[in-house]
Residue frames as a rotation matrix with the C-alpha (Angstrom) as fourth column:
UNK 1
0.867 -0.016 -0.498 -115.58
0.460 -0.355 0.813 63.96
-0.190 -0.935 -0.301 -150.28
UNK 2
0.746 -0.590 0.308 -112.74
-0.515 -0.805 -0.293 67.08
0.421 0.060 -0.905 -150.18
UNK 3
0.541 -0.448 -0.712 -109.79
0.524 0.842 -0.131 64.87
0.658 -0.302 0.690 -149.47
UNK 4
0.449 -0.329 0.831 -108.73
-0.699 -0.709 0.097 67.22
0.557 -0.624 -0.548 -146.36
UNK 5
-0.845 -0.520 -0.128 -106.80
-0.229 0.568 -0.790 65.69
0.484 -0.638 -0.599 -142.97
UNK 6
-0.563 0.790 0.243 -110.40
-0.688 -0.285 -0.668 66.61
-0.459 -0.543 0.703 -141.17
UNK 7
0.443 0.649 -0.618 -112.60
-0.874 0.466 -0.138 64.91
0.199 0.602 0.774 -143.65
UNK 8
0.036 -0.577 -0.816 -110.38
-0.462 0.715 -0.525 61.85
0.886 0.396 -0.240 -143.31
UNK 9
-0.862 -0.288 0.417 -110.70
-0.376 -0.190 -0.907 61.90
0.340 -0.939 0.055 -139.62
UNK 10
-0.241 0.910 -0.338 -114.50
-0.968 -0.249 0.019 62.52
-0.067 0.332 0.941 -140.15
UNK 11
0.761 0.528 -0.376 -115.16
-0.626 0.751 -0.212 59.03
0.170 0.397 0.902 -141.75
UNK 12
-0.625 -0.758 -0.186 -112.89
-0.515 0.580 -0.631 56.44
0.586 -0.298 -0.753 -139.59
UNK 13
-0.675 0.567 0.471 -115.88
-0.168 0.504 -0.847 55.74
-0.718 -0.651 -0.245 -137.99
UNK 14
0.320 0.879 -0.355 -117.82
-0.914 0.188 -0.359 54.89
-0.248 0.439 0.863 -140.91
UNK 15
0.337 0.068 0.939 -118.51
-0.107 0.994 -0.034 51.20
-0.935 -0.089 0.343 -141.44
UNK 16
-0.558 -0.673 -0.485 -116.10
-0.509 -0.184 0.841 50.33
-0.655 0.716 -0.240 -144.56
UNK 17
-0.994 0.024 0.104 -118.14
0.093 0.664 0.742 47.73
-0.051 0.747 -0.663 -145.85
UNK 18
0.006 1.000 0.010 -121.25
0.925 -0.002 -0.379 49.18
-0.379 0.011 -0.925 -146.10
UNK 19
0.712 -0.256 -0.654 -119.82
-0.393 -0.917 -0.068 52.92
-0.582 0.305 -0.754 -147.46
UNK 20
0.555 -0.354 0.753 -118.07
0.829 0.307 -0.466 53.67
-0.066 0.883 0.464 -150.41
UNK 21
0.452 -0.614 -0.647 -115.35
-0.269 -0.786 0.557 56.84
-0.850 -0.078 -0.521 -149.89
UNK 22
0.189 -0.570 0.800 -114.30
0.954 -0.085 -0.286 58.51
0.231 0.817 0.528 -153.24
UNK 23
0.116 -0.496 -0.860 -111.63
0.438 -0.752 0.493 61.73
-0.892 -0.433 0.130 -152.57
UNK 24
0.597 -0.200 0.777 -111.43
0.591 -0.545 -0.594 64.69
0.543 0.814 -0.207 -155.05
UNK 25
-0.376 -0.926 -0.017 -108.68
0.885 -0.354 -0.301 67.48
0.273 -0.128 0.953 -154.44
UNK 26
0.152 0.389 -0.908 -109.76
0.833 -0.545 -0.094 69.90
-0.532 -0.742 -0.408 -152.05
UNK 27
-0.572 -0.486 -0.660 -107.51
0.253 -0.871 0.422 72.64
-0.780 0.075 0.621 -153.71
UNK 28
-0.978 0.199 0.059 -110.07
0.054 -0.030 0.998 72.07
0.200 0.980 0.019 -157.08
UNK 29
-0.168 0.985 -0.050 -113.24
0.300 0.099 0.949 71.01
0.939 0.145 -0.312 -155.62
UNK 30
-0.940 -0.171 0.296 -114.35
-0.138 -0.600 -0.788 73.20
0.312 -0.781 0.540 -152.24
UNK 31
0.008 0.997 0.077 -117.15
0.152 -0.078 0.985 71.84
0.988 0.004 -0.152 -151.47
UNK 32
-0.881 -0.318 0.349 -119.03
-0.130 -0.547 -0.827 73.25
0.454 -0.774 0.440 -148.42
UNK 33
-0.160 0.927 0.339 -121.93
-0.984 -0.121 -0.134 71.03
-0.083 -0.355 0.931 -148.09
UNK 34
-0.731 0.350 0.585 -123.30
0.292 0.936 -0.195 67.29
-0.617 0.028 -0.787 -147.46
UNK 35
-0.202 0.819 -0.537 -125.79
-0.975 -0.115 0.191 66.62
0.095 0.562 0.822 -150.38
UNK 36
-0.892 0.127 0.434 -127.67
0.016 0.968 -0.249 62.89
-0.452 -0.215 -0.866 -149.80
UNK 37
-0.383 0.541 -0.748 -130.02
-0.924 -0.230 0.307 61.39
-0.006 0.809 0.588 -152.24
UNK 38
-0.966 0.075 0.246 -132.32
-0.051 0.881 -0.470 59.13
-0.252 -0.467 -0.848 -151.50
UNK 39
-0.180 0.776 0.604 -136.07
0.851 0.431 -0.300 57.53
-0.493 0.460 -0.738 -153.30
UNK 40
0.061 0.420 0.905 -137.58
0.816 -0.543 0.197 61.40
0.574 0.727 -0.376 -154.40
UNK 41
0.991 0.117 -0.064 -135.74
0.132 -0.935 0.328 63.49
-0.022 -0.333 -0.943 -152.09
UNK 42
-0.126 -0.957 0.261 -132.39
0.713 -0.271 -0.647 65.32
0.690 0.105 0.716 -152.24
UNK 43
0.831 0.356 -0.428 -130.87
0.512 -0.188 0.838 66.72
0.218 -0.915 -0.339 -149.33
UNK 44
0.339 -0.742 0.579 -128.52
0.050 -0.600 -0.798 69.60
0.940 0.299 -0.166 -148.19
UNK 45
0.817 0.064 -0.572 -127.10
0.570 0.048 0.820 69.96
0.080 -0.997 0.002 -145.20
UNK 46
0.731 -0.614 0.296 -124.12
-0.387 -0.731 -0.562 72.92
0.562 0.297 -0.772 -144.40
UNK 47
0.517 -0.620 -0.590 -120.56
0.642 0.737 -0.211 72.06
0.566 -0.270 0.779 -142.54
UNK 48
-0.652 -0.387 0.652 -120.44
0.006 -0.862 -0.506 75.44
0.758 -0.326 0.564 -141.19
UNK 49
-0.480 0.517 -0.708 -122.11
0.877 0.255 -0.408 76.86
-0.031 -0.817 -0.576 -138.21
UNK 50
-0.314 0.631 0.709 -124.83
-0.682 0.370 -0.631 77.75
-0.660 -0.682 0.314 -138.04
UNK 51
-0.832 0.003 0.554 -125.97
0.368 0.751 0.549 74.32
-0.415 0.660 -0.626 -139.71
UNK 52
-0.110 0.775 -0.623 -128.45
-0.856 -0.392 -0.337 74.80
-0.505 0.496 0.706 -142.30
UNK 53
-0.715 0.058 0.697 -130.43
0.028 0.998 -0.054 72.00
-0.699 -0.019 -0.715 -143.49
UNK 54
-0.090 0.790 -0.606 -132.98
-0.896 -0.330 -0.298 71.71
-0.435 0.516 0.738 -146.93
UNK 55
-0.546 0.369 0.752 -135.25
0.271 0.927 -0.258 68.92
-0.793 0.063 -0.606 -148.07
UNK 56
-0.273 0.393 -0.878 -136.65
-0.868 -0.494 0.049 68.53
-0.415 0.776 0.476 -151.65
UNK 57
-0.598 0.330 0.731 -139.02
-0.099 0.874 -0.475 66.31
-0.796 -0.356 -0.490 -152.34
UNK 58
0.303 0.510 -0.805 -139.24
-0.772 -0.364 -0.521 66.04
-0.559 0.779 0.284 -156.17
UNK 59
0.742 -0.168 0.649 -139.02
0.339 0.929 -0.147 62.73
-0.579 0.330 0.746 -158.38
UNK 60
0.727 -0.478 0.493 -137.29
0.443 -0.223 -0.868 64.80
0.525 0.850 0.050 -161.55
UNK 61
0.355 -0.868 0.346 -134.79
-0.671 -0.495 -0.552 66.57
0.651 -0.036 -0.758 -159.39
UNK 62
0.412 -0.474 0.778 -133.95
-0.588 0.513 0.625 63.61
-0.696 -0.715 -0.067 -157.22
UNK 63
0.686 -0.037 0.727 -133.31
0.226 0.960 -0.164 61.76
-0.692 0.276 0.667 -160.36
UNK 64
0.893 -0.372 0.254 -131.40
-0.243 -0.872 -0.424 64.72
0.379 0.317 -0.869 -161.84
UNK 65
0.495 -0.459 0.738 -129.08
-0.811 0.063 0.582 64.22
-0.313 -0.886 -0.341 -158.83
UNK 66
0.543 0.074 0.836 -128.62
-0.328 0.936 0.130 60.89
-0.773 -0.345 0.533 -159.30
UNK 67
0.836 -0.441 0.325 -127.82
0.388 0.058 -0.920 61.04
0.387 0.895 0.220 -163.09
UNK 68
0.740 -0.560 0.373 -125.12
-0.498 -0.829 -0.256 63.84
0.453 0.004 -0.892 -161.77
UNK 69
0.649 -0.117 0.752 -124.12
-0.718 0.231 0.656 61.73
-0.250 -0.966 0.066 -158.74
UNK 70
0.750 -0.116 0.651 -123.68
0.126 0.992 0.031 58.56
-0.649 0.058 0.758 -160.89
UNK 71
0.621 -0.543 0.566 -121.36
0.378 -0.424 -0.823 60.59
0.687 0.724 -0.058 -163.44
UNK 72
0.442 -0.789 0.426 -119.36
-0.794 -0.565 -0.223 62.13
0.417 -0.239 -0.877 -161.50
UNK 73
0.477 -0.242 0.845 -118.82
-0.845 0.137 0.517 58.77
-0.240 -0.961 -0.139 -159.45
UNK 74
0.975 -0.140 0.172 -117.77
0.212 0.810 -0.546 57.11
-0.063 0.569 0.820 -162.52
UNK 75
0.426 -0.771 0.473 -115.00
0.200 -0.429 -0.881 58.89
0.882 0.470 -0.029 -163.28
UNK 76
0.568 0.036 0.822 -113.97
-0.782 -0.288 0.553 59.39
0.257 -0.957 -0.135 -159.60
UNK 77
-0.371 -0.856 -0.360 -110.92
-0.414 0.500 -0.760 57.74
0.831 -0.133 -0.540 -157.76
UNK 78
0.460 0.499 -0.735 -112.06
0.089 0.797 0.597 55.17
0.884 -0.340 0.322 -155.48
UNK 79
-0.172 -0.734 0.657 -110.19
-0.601 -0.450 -0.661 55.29
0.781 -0.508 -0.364 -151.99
């Protein structure tokens, strides 16, 4: 997650002990979308209006994801 004030705000209401919250630097990483992976689909969802929303329902690119997801979440700063 874009470590912003907003984004921080955002996820005070998520249950801590059931969620995991790793921050990257906004000024580096801009991201401008919710991506959620989950059995053999990968999901998009926008943070803008008008929301835009896409479902993919593929074993090799959900697991693609995942490989990406799990790398990047190694190396990632816990919070």
């Amino acid at each position: 997650m874009p470590d912003t004030p907003t984004a921080r705000k955002y996820l005070d209401a998520y249950n801590k002990e059931v969620t995991q919250i790793a921050f990257v630097l906004y000024s580096k990483y801009r991201f401008s979308l919710e991506m959620n992976i989950y059995d053999s689909k990968v999901t998009y969802v926008t943070f803008r209006e008008p929301f835009i929303s896409v479902l993919i329902e593929d074993k090799a690119i959900a697991d693609t994801h995942r490989a990406i997801f799990e790398h990047n979440w190694a190396s990632a700063i816990l919070k």
